[in-house]
C-alpha positions, 0 to 999 in steps of 0.5 A, a space after each residue: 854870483 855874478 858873471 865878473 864874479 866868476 871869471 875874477 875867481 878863475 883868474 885868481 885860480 888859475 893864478 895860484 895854479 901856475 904859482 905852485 905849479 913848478 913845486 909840484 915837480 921839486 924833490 922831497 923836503 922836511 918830512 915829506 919821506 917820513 909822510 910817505 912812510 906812515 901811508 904804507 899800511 895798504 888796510 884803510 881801518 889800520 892807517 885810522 887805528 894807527 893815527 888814534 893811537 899814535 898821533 898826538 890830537 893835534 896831529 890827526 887831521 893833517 895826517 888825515 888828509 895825508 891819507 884821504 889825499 894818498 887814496 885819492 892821488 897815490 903816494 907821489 909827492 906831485 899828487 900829495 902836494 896838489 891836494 894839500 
């Protein structure tokens, strides 16, 4: 990757950065409690029996990355909406 290559990629990152960075501080919409309420069981193996048995297969990877998201940020909204 060439050096123009770089920066235009940063650029272009730290564009969509500062883009979305005012969402990150803006209240809950749609289902964003709802989200939020399936991430309370604290036991990582309950969440993934959880989404086997409950959430249709198109739901599985969405809900997921929720989880994986939620373990890594917390259950803010912020930390949720920067990792999405």
């Amino acid at each position: 990757m060439s050096r123009s290559d770089r920066g235009f990629l940063a650029l272009l990152l730290l564009g969509t950065l500062l883009v979305y960075l005012p969402g990150l501080k803006g209240p809950g919409v749609y289902d964003d409690q709802a989200v939020l309420g399936q991430l309370d069981p604290p036991d990582p193996g309950r969440k993934l029996q959880m989404f086997l048995e409950t959430l249709p297969p198109h739901r599985l990877l969405s809900e997921a990355s929720f989880a994986l998201n939620a373990a890594v940020t917390g259950r803010s909204l912020a930390g949720l909406r920067a990792g999405n």
